[in-house]
C-alpha positions in Angstrom: 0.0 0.0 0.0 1.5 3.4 -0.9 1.3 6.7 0.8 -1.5 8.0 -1.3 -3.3 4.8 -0.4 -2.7 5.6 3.2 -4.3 9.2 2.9 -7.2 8.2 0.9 -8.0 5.5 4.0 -7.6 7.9 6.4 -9.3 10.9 4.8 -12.4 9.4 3.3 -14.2 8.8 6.6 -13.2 12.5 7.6 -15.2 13.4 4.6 -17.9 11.8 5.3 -18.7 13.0 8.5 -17.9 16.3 7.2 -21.0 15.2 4.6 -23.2 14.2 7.5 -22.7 17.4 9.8 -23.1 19.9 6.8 -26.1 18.1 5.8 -27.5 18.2 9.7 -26.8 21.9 9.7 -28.2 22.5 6.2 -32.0 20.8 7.6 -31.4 22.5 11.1 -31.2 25.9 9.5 -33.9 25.7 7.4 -36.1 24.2 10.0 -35.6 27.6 11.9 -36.0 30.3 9.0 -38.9 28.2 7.1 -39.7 29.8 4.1 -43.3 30.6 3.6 -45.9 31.8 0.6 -46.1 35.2 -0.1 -49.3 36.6 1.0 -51.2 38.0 3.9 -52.5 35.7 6.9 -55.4 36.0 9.7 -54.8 33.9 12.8 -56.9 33.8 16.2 -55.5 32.0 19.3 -56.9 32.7 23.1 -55.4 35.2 25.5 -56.0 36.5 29.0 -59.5 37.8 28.3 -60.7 36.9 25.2 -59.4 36.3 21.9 -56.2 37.7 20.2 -56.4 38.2 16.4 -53.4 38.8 14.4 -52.5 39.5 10.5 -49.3 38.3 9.1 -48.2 39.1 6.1 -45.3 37.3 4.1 -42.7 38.6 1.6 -40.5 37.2 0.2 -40.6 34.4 2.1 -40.1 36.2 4.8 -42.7 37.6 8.2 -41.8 41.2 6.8 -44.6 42.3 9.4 -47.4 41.2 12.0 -50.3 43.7 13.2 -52.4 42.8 16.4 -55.7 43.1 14.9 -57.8 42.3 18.1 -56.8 41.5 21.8 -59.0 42.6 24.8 -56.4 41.7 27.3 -55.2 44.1 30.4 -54.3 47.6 29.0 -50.8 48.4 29.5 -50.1 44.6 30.3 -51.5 42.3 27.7 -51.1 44.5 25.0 -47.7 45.9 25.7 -46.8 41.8 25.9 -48.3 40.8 22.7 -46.4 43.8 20.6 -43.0 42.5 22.6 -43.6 38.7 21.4 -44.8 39.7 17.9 -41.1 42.3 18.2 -39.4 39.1 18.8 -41.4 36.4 16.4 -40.1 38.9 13.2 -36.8 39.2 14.5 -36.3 35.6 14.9 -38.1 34.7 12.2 -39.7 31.6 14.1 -42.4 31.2 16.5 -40.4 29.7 18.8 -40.0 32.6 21.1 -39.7 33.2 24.8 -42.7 34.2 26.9 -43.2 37.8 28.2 -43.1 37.5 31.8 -45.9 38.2 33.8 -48.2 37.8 31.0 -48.1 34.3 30.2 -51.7 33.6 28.6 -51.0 36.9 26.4 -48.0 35.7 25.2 -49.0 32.1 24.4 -52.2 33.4 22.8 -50.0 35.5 20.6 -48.1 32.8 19.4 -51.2 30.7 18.8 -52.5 33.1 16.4 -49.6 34.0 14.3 -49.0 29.9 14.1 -52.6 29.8 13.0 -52.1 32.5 10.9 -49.0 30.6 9.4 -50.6 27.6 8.9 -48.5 26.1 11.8 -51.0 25.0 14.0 -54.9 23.8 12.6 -57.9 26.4 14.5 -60.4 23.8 14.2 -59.6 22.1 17.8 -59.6 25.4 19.0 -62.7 26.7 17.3 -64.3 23.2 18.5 -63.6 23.2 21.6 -64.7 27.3 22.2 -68.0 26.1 20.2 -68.8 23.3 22.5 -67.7 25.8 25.8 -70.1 28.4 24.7 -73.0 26.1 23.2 -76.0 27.0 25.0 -77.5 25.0 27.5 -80.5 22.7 26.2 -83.6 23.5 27.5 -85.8 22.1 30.3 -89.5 21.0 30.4 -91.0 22.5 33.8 -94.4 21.7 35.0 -96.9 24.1 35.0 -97.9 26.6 37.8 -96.3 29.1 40.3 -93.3 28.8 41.9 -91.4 30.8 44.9 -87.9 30.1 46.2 -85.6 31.9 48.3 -81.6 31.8 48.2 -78.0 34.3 49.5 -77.3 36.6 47.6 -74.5 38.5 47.9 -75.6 40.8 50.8 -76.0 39.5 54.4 -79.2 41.8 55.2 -81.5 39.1 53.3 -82.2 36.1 50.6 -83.2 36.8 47.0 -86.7 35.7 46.0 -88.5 35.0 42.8 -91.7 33.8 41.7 -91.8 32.0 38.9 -94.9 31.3 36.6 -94.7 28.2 34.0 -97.3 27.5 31.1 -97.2 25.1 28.7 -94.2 24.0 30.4 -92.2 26.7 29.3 -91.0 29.6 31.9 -92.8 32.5 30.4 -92.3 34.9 34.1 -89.7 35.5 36.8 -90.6 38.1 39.2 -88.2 39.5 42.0 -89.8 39.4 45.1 -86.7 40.4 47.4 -83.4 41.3 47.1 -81.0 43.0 49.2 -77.9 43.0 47.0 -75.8 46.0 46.4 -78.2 48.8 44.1 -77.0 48.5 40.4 -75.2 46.0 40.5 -76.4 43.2 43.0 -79.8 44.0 41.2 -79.0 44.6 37.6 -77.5 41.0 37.4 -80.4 39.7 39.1 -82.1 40.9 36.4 -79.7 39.7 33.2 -80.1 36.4 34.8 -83.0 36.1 34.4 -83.4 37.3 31.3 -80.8 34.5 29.7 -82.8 31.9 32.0 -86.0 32.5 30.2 -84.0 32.9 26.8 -82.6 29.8 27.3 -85.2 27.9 29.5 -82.8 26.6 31.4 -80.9 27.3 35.3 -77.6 26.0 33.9 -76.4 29.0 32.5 -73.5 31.2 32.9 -73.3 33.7 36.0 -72.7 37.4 35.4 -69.4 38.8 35.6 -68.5 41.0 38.5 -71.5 40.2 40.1 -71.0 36.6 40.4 -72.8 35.8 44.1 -76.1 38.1 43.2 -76.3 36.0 39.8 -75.3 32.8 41.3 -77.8 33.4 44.3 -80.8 34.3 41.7 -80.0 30.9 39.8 -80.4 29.0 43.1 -83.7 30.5 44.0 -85.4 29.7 40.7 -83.9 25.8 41.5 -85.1 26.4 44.6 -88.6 27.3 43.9 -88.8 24.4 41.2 -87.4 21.9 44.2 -90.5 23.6 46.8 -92.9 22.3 44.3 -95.9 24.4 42.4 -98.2 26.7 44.4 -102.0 26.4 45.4 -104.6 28.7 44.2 -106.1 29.1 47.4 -102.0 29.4 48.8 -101.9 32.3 45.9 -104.9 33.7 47.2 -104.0 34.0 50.8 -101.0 35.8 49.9 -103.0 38.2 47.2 -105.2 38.6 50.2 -102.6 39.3 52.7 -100.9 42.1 50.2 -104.2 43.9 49.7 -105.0 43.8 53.7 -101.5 45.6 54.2 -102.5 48.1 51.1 -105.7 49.2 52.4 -104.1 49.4 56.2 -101.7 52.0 54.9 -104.1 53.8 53.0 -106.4 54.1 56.3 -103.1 55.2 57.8 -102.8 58.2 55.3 -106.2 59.1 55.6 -105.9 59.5 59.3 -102.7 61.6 59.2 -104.7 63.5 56.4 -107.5 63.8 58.4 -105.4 65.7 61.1 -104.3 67.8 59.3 -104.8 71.8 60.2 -107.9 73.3 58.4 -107.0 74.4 54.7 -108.4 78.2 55.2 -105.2 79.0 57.4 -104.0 82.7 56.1 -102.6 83.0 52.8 -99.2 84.2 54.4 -98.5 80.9 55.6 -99.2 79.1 53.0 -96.2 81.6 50.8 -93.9 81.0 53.4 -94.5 77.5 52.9 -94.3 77.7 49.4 -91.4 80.1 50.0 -89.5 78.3 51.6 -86.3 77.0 50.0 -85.8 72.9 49.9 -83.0 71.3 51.0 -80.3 70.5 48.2 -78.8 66.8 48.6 -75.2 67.0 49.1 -73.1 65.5 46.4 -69.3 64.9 45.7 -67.1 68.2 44.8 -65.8 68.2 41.4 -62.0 67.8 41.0 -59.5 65.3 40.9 -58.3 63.2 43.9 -55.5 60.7 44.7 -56.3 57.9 47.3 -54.3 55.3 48.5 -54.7 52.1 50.8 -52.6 48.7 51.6 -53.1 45.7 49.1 -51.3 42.3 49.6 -50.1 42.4 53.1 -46.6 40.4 51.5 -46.6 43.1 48.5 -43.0 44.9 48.1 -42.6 48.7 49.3 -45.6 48.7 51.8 -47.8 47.1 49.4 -49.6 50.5 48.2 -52.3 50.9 45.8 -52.9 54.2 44.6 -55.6 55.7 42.5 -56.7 59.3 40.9 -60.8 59.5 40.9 -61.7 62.3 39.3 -65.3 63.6 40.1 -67.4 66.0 37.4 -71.2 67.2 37.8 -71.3 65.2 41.3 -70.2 61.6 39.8 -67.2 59.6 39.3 -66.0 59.9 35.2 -62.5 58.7 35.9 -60.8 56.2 38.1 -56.9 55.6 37.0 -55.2 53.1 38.7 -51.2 53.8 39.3 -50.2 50.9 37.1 -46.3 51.0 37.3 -47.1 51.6 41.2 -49.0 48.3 41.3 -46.7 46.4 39.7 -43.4 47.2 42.1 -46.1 46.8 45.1 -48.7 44.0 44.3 -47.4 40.8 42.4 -47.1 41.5 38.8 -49.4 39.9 36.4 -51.9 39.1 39.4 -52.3 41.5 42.0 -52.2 44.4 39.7 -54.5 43.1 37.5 -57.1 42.3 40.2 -56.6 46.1 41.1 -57.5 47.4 37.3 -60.4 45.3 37.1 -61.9 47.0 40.1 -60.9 50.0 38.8 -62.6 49.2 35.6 -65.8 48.3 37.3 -65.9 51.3 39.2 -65.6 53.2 35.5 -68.6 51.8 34.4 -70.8 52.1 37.5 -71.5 56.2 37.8 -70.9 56.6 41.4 -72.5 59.3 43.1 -72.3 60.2 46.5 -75.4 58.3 47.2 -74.3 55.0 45.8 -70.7 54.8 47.3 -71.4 51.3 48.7 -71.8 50.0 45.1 -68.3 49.5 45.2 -67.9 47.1 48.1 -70.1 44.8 45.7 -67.6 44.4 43.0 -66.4 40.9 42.7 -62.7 40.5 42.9 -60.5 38.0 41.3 -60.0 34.8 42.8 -57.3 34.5 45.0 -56.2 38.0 44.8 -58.7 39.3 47.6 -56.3 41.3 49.4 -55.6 43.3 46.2 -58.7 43.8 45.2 -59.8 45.2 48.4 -56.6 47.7 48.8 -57.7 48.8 45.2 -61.7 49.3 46.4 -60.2 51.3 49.6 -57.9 53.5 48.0 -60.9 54.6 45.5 -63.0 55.4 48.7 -60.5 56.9 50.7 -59.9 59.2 47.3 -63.9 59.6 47.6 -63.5 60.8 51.2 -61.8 64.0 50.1 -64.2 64.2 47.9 -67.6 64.9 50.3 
């Protein structure tokens, strides 16, 4: 064997692993920069809230850009992650990306969509499975007749009641009887629940958000006045009887007190100074804006403060603002924080007045974030405070 024999032995495998690892390399790369079909993409995956809607488009081959076409996530959270991971999906040019942290569900939902979008991931287990969460609830066959039923609420002063009326076994009444719950709010979602209990004839519905006891509390009396079985007539006419016996004992009431009353010829001067006489204006909340502040979770960072700017116009709340970067540093991020902003939220959309202040001790918190979500409802009412 001569030297060049020698070479070519010892060479040739060299070469061939040389073969192999280019080869490896070659797939590996294109595996991360896949090359995709010009054209521009829609893609929905699920976020924090709701859905998160991208559009991708493709040049080149290339993601030259991705805009966020929907999201309904936390403002200044959710949507400041979703631009980050979309900033980091074109930059690598995968979707293999880390998540933002702190926003977790954002950031995966993100990724969903552009991989739907892509054509990386199929939507239909996702659109079947959301189908089948939200398909309605199949409706019941109720006997007829009239129904009453008690159960909590959210307030501890008293139960809700209904009476319910069936006919042709369908429900075609719900009446609230009594209800404690906090005004416009406890009340109102009373009432939307039993609006989608009649759409849907049916008590296995969804309860309604930020008022989860009061609705919860009106589904259990309607299953509870099913479970106490149908009313008599002459049980329906005892209590029509006993209403209209209370009726006519405060009208004799009136009468009396009217009948007291001085003679109606007293001197015309009285009767202007009477009429004269200013009436008393309610008191109401001073315009201007004002900064509370209370303790959230008692393990929070920096003595766990939540602070809030309420801003008061014509005598009712038009703008709560939560101190969001505060929130973060002091509550823990991604949680406690966001359990604040949805209070604050609530409060946004309830047109507090001075009179209904306490509407705000009825707003539903997130779960397991209690102590954050109270700190968030007391700093708003201590801001109220300067407010009277």
């Amino acid at each position: 064997m001569d030297k060049h024999q020698k070479i070519a032995i010892v060479l040739l495998p060299l070469l061939t692993i040389a073969i192999l690892a280019g080869g490896m390399l070659l797939i590996e790369r294109s595996t991360d920069a896949a090359v995709y079909s010009d054209g521009t993409y829609t893609g929905t995956g699920e976020g924090y809230n709701d859905k998160i809607t991208v559009e991708v488009k493709i040049d080149g081959g290339k993601i030259s850009s991705i805009e966020l076409l929907e999201i309904n996530d936390t403002p200044g959270l959710g949507d400041t992650a979703a631009m980050e991971i979309i900033e980091r999906i074109i930059a690598s040019q995968s979707t293999d990306v880390d998540v933002v942290s702190g926003a977790t569900k954002t950031s995966n939902g993100t990724i969903q969509a552009v991989k739907v979008a892509l054509g990386l991931q199929e939507a239909t287990d996702e659109e079947a499975t959301e189908e089948e969460a939200t398909a309605p609830p199949e409706p019941m066959i109720f006997e007829d007749g009239i129904y009453e039923g008690s159960a909590a609420g959210y307030s501890e002063d008293g139960d809700i009641k209904v009476r319910v009326e069936v006919v042709e076994g369908k429900i075609v009444s719900i009446e609230i009887l009594e209800i404690s719950d906090t005004p416009t709010i406890g009340d109102t979602a009373a009432e939307a629940t039993i609006e989608s209990i009649m759409e849907y004839q049916s008590t296995d519905i969804d309860t309604v958000t930020g008022a989860t006891v009061s609705s919860q509390g009106t589904i259990n009396a309607v299953i509870n006045a099913f479970s106490n079985g149908a009313i008599s007539l002459e049980e329906l006419e005892e209590m029509e009887e006993g209403t209209t016996e209370e009726v006519e004992e405060e009208v004799e009431v009136v009468e009396e007190e009217t009948s007291e009353e001085p003679n109606q010829s007293q001197s015309s001067e009285e009767e202007t100074e009477a009429v004269e006489e200013p009436q008393e204006q309610k008191p109401t909340l001073k315009d201007g804006t004002y900064v509370g502040e209370a303790k959230g979770y008692s393990e929070g960072y920096e003595g766990s403060i939540i602070r809030v700017a309420v801003t008061v116009k014509d005598g009712k709340v038009s703008r709560v603002e939560l101190d969001r970067e505060l929130a973060e540093k002091t509550q823990t991020k991604g949680f406690g924080d966001v359990a604040a902003q949805e209070v604050v939220d609530a409060v946004n959309s309830l047109n507090i007045t001075l009179e209904n202040i306490s509407a705000i001790d009825g707003i539903d918190g997130m779960t397991g974030a209690t102590e954050s979500t109270d700190g968030a409802k007391k700093a708003i009412k201590n801001a109220l405070d300067k407010a009277k």
